[in-house]
C-alpha positions as CSV (number, residue, x, y, z in Angstrom):
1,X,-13.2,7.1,12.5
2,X,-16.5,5.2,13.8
3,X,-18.0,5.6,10.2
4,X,-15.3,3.3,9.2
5,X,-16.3,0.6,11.4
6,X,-17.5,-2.5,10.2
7,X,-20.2,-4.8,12.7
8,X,-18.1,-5.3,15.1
9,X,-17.1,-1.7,15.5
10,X,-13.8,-2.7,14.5
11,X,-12.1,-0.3,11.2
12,X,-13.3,-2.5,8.2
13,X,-10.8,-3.8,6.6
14,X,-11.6,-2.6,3.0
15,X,-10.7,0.8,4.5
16,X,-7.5,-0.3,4.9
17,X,-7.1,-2.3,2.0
18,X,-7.8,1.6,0.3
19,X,-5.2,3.0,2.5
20,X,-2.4,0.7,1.7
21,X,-3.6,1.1,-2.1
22,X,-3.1,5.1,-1.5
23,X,0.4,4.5,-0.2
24,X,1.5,2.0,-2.1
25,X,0.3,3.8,-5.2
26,X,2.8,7.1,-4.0
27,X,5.7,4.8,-3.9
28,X,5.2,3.0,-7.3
29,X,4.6,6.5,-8.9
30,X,7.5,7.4,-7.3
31,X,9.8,4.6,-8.5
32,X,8.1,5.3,-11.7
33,X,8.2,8.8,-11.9
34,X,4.6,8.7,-14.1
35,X,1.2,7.6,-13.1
36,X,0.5,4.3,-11.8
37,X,-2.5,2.6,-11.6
38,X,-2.7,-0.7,-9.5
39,X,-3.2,-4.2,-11.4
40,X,-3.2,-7.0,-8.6
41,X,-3.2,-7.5,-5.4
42,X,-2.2,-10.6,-4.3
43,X,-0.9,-12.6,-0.3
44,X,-3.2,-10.2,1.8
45,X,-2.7,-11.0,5.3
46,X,-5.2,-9.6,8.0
47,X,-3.0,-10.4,11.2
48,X,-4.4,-8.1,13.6
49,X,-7.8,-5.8,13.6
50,X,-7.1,-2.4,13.4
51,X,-9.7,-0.4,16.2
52,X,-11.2,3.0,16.4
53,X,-8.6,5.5,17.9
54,X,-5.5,3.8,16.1
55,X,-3.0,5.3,14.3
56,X,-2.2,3.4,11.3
57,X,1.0,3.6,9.3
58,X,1.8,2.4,6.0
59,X,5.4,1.2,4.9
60,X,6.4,0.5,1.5
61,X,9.1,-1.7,0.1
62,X,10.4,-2.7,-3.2
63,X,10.0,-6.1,-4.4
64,X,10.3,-5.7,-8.4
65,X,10.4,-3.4,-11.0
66,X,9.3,-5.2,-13.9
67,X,9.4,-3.7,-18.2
68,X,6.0,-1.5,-17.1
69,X,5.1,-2.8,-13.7
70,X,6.5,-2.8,-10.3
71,X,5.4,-5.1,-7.0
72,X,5.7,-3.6,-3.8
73,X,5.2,-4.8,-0.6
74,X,2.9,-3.3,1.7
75,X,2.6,-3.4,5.9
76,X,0.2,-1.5,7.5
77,X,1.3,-1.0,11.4
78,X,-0.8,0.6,14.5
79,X,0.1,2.2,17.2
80,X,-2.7,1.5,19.9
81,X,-3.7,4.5,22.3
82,X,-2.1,3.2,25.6
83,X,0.7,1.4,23.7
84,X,4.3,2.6,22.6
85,X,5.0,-0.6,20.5
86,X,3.8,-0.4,16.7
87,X,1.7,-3.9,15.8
88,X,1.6,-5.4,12.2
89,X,-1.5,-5.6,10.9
90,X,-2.1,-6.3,7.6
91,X,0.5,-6.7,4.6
92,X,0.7,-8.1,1.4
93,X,2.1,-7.3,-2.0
94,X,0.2,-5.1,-4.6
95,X,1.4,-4.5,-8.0
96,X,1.3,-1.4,-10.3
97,X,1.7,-0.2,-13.8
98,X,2.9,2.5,-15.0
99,X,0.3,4.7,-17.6
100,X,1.1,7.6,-19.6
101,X,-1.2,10.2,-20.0
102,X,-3.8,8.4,-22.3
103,X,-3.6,5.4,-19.6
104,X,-1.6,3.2,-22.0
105,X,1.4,1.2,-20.2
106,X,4.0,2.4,-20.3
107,X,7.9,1.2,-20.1
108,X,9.6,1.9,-17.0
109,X,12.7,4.2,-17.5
110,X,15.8,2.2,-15.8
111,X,18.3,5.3,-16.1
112,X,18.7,6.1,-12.2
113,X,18.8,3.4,-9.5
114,X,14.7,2.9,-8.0
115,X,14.2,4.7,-4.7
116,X,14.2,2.9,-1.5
117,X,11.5,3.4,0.9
């Protein structure tokens, strides 16, 4: 939306950044199956700028699931208005932990295999 623009009328990027936090944050719940908050983000690549009208996907894939965290890997893809071929725009890989309900870590349970994206 134009409110998410940044000076160049392009969609700022921390609004993007959030969006890829939001997904990515789904996922690692998921895998999980608690609350996760995230700890680190870390290899952030800002490819392509994203533009008002786009319709950004996020895609989510496992990297590692750690004692109480787990790293996923993030891409964030548009599809442009007069385009039928997604672009990669941003990606990196975000790590998150998983918190019981008094926002302590907590230990990942290993009993099923981790869901694939």
């Amino acid at each position: 939306m134009p409110a998410d623009t940044n000076a160049n009328g392009d969609i700022f990027g921390g609004w993007l950044l959030s969006q890829m936090d939001v997904g990515g944050g789904v996922f690692a719940s998921k895998v999980a199956r608690s609350r996760t908050v995230t700890v680190a983000i870390e290899a952030m690549n800002f490819r392509k700028a994203v533009y008002v009208g786009d319709l950004v996907s996020v895609h989510a894939n496992l990297v590692r699931v750690g004692r109480t965290s787990i790293t996923v890997h993030l891409e964030a893809w548009v599809l442009r208005r007069k385009e039928m071929q997604p672009i990669l725009v941003t990606d990196g890989n975000f790590t998150y932990v998983s918190i019981d309900d008094h926002g302590q870590p907590q230990v990942i349970p290993r009993d099923e295999p981790p869901i694939s994206a």
